[in-house]
C-alpha positions as a printed NumPy array, in Angstrom:
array([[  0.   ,   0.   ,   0.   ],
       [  1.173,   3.495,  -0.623],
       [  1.015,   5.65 ,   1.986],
       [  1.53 ,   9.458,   2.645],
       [  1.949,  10.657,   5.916],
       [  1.734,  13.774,   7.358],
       [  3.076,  15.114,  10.771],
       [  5.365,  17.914,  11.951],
       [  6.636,  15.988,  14.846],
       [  9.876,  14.646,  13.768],
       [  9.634,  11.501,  16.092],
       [  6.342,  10.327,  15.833],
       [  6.958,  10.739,  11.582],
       [ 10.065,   8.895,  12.036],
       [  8.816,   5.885,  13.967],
       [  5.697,   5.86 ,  12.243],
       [  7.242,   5.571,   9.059],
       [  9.263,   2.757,   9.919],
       [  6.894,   0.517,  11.204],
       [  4.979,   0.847,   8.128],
       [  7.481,   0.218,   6.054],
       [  9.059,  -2.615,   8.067],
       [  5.272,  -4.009,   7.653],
       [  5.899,  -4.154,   3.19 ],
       [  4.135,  -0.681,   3.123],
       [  5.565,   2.191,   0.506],
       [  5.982,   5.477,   2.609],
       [  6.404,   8.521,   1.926],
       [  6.303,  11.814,   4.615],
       [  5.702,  15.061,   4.748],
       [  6.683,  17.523,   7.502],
       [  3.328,  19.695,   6.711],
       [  0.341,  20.418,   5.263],
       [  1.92 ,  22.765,   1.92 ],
       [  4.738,  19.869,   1.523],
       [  1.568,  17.467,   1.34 ],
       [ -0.307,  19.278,  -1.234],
       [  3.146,  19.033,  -3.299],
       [  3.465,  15.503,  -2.863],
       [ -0.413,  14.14 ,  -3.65 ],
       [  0.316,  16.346,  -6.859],
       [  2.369,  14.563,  -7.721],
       [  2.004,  10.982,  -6.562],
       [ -0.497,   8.538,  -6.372],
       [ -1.571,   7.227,  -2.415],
       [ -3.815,   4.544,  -1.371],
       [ -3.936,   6.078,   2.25 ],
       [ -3.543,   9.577,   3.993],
       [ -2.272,   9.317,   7.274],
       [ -2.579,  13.144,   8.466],
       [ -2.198,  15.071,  11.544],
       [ -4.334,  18.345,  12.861],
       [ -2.281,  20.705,  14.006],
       [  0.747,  21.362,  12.11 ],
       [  2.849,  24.679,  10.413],
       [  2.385,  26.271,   7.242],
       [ -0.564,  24.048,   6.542],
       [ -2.651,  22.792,   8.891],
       [ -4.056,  19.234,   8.634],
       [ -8.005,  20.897,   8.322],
       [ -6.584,  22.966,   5.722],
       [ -5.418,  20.158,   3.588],
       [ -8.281,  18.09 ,   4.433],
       [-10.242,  20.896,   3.191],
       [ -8.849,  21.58 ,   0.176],
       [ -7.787,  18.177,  -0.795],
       [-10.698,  17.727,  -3.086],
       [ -9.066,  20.572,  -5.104],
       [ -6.386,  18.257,  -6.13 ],
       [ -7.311,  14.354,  -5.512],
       [ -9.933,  11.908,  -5.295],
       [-12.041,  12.196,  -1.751],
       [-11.928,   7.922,  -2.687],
       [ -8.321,   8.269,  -1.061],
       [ -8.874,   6.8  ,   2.596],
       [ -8.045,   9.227,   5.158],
       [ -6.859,   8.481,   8.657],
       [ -6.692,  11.651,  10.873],
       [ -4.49 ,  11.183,  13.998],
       [ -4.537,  14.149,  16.787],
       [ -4.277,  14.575,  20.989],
       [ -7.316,  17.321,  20.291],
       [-10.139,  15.378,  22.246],
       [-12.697,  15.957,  20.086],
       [-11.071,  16.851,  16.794],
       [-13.317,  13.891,  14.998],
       [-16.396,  15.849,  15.909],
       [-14.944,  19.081,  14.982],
       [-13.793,  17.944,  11.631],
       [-17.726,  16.547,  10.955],
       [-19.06 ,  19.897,  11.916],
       [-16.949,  21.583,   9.617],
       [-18.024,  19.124,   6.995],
       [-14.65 ,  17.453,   6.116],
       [-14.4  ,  14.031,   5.033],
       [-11.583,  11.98 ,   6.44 ],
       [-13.01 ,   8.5  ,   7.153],
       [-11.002,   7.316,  10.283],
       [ -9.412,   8.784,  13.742],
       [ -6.96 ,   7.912,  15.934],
       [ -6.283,   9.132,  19.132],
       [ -2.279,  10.196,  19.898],
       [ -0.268,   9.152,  21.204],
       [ -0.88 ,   6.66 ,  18.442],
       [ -1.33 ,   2.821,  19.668],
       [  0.488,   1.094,  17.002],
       [ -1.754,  -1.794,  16.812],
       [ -5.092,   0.26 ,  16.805],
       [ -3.527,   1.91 ,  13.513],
       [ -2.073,  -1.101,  12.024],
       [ -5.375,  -2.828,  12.476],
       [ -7.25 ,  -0.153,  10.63 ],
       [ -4.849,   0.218,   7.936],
       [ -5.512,  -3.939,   7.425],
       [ -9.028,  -3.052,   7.298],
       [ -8.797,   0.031,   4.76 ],
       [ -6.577,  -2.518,   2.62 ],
       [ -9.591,  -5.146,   2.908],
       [-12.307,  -2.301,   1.769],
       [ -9.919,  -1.539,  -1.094],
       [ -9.674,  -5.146,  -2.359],
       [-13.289,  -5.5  ,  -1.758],
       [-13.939,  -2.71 ,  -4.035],
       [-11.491,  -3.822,  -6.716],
       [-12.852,  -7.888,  -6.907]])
C-alpha cells in the first residue's frame, strides 16, 4: 500500500514511518500540510495518514482543500491529541473516514490500515 503521511513531529513521523514500512508498506512523509499538497500532486496514495495541528498548513486545511487536487476515494486516517477533533472535523463538513487518538497505539492503527486494505480489495474484486 502506498502511503503518505503527514506530521510535523519529527519523532512520531520517524517511527511511524518505519513501522509501516518494516510491515511491506511504501511510505512517503511530509513535515506539513503545503509539503503534502506538493506531494499528492504529484504521486499517487492509497492512504492519507494526516495530523491536525501542524505549520504552514494545517491538517483541516489540507483536508479541506484536498478535493481541489485528488480523489475524496483516497482513505483518510486523521491522527490528533485534540479530544474531540473527529467531531470538529464533521461539523466543519470534512471528510476523512477514520481517527486515531495520539499518542498513536500502534496496533489500533495497524489494524485499521488492514481493514482500509480489505475495503480496497473488496472494491477492486
Amino acid at each position: 500500500m502506498d502511503i503518505l503521511i503527514i506530521e510535523d513531529d519529527e519523532i512520531t513521523l520517524t517511527a511511524l514511518a518505519f513501522k509501516l514500512t518494516a510491515k511491506g508498506h511504501n511510505v512517503k512523509t511530509a513535515g506539513n500540510g503545503s509539503k503534502a499538497v506538493d506531494m499528492v500532486m504529484d504521486n499517487h496514495f492509497d492512504l492519507l495518514i494526516c495530523d491536525l495541528m501542524m505549520p504552514i498548513i494545517s491538517g483541516v486545511t489540507f483536508l479541506s482543500i484536498r478535493e481541489n487536487f485528488m480523489s475524496l476515494d483516497t482513505p483518510v486516517i486523521v491522527m490528533s491529541s485534540l479530544g474531540e477533533a473527529d467531531e470538529m472535523l464533521k461539523k466543519l463538513n470534512i471528510n476523512f473516514g477514520f481517527f486515531v487518538k495520539k499518542p498513536i497505539q500502534f496496533d489500533t492503527l495497524l489494524s485499521l490500515i488492514q481493514q482500509i486494505e480489505l475495503q480496497q480489495h473488496k472494491a477492486v474484486s
